[in-house]
N, C-alpha and C positions, 0 to 999 in steps of 0.2 A: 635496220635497213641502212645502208652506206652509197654511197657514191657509186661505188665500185659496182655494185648489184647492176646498177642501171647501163644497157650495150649500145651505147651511143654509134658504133661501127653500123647498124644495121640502117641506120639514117642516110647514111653519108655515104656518098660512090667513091671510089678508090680509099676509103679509110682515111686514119691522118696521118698522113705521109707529108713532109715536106722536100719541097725542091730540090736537088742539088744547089741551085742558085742561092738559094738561102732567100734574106729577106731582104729590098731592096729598098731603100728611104727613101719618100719625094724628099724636094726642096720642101723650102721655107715658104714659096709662094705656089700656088696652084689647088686643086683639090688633092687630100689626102695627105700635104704636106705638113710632116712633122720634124724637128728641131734639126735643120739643119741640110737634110737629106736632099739628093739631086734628084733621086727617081721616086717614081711611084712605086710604091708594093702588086707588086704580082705574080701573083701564088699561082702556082702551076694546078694546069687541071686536075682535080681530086686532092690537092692540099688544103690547110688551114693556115688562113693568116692571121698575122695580131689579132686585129677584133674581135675575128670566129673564138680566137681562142680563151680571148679576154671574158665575150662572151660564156661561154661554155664556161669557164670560171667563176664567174657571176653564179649561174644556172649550180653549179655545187656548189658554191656559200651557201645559196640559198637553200637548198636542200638541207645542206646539212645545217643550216641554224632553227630550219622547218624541224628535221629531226634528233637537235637538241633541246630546242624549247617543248617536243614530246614526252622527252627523256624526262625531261627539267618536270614538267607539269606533273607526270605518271611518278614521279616519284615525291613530289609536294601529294599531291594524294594517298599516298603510301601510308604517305609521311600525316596525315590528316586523318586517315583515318585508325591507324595505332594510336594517336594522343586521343581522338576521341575515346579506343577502346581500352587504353587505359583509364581516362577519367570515369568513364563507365564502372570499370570495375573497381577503383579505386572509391566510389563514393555506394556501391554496390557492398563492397566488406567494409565500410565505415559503418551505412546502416544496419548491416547484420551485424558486425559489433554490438554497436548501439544498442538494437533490439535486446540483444542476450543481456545486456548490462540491466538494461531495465527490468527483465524478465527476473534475475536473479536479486535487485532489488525487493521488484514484488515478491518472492519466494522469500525472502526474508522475511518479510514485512507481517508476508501470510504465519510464518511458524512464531512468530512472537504475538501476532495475534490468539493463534491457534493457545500455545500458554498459559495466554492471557484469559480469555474462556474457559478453559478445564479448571484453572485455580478459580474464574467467579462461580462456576458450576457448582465445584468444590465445597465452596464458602457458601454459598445458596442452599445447598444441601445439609450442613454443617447447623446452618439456620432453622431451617426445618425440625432436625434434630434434638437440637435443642431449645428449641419452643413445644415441640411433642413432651420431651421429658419435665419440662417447666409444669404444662397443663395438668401431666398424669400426677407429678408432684401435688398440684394445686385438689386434684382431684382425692388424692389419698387423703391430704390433710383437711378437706371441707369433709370426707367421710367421716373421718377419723371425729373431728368436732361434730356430726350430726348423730352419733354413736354417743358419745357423753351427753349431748341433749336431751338424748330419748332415756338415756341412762337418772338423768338428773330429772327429769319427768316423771320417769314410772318411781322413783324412790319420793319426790314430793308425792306422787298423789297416792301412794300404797303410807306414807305417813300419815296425811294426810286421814285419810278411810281408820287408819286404827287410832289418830287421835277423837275421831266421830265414834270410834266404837266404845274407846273408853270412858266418851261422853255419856253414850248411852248406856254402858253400864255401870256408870255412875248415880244418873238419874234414875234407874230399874230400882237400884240401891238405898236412894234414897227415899222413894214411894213406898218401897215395903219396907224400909225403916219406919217410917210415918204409917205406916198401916198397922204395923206391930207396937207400936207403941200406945196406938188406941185401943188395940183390942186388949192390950196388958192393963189401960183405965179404968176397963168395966163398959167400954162403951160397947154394946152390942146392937145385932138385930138391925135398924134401921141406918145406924151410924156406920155401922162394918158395909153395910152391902154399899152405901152411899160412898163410902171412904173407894172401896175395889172400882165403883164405877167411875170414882174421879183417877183412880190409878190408871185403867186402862183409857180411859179417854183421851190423858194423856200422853201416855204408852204409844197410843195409836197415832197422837196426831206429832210426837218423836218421831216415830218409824215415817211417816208419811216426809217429815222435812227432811228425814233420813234419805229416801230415798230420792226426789228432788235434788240435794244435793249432790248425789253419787250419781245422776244424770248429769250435772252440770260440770263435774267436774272430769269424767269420761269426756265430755262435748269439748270443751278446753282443751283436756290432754292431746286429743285426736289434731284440734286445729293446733296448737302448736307442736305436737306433730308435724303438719305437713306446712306451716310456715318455716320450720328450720328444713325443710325436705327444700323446699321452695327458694330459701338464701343460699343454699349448699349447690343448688342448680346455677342460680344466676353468680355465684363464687367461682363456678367449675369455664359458663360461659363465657364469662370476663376475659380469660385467656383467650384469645384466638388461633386459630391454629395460622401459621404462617405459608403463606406459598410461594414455591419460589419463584423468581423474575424469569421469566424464557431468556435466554439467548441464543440469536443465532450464531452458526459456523460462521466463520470468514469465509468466503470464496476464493478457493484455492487458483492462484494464477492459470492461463495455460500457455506451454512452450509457445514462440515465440514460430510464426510459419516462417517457410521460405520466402526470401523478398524476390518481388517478381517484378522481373522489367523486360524489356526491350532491349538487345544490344542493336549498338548504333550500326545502322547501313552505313556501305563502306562508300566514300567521298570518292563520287563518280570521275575516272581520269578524263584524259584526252581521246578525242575520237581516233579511234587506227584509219577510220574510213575517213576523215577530214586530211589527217598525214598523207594518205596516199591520194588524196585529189589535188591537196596542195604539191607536191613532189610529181604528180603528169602534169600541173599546169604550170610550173618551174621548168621541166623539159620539152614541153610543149612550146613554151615562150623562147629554150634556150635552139630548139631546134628550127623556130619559122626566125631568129635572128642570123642561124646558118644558112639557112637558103633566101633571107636577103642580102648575106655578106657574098654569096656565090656570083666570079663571072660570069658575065653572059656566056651565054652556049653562040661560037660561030654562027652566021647566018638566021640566027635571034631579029628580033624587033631589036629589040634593048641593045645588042652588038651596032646593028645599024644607024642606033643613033646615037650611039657612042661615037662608032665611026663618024658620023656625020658632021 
């Protein structure tokens, strides 16, 4: 909006036409007098004199410093609100930077984790393995000795039983040696039957310790039996089987969202509606200083007491 927009003609009766007379200077003394001049100014019906014009001058400075300081404000807000909507965005891809940087740290972080895990798993496993094989080891070689025990058992006591047998037919041996020998003396009849019933009485109470002992020594064999059965077990449990340590997965990062904001509302200008109140009340003001710089009208109060 300029100056020019506004038809100050439609105010004003005859337009602004000046006189042919031109402009006419008071003196130095009187009213209206300025530097020098003999006459008063007077501006012919429907012209504009100095003042009005001066006036009216005024009335578009003022306007126009009205609609520069518009200009001037509307574009400080322009101007206010692109730095805002650059800092906006400007700390808007700093933080999503950021984020990604961090994101692809943890991502790192996670797969040397993840490494890290598979090789303890690995070695956990690895453990296991070779505690199982250690046991089965442990397990063949306690068989393997509970096998020569029973081995070295049954050969003591089947020795054992034949060195009792050679006992006993040794002593069988030597009874009826001693029995034959009496009967070869002459000793008969009461002596012979006396001699056989000390042989078998004997005999029998041999066989009876005989047998006594091959009870006792079955009872033996059987317990130590199942005490080496019994050391070969607590040999074999000694090992324990190993288990492995759980580990968790790492928790895998996740992408990084979109940062979410607000972009800044835009820094409210100058009112249009304030412009154009101030700009009618600058010609409002420049127009009531035109119609009090205006002569009276002839036959006026104001003429009459001018004249008077």
């Amino acid at each position: 909006m300029a100056l020019s927009d506004f038809d100050f003609s439609k105010s004003f009766e005859g337009g602004f036409g000046v006189d042919s007379g031109g402009l006419d200077l008071p003196g130095l003394s009187g009213k209206g007098a300025i530097g020098g001049a003999t006459e008063a100014v007077k501006p012919s019906a429907g012209g504009i004199s100095g003042p009005q014009m001066m006036s009216l001058g005024q009335a578009g400075l003022q306007i126009l410093n009205q609609y520069s300081d518009y200009r001037l404000q509307k574009a400080e807000a322009v101007r206010a609100t692109a730095y805002k909507q650059m800092e906006y965005w400007t700390k808007y891809q700093q933080q999503s930077e950021q984020n990604y940087r961090d994101y692809e740290m943890q991502l790192n972080q996670w797969y040397r984790e993840s490494q890290y895990v598979e090789k303890r798993r690995q070695y956990e496993q690895a453990l296991v393995k070779q505690r199982a094989e250690f046991k089965t080891a442990t397990a063949i070689a306690a068989t393997k000795s509970l096998e020569r025990q029973f081995t070295d058992l049954e050969i003591r006591y089947y020795e054992q039983e034949a060195q009792d047998d050679i006992e006993m037919d040794n002593i069988r041996t030597t009874l009826v040696a001693k029995a034959s020998r009496k009967a070869a003396s002459g000793q008969v009849g009461r002596t012979t039957q006396a001699i056989r019933q000390q042989f078998n009485q004997q005999w029998l109470g041999n066989m009876s310790n005989r047998q006594i002992t091959r009870k006792n020594r079955i009872a033996n064999k059987l317990r130590a039996y199942e005490y080496a059965e019994i050391a070969r077990n607590n040999q074999i449990s000694q090992v324990q089987d190993y288990t492995a340590q759980p580990i968790n997965d790492p928790i895998k990062p996740m992408a990084p969202l979109p940062v979410k904001g607000f972009e800044p509302s835009a820094v409210s200008g100058p009112s249009l509606a304030k412009l154009a109140i101030g700009v009618a009340e600058s010609g409002f003001d420049a127009y009531k200083r035109h119609l009090d710089m205006q002569p009276p009208t002839p036959g006026s109060e104001a003429a009459e007491e001018e004249t008077a």
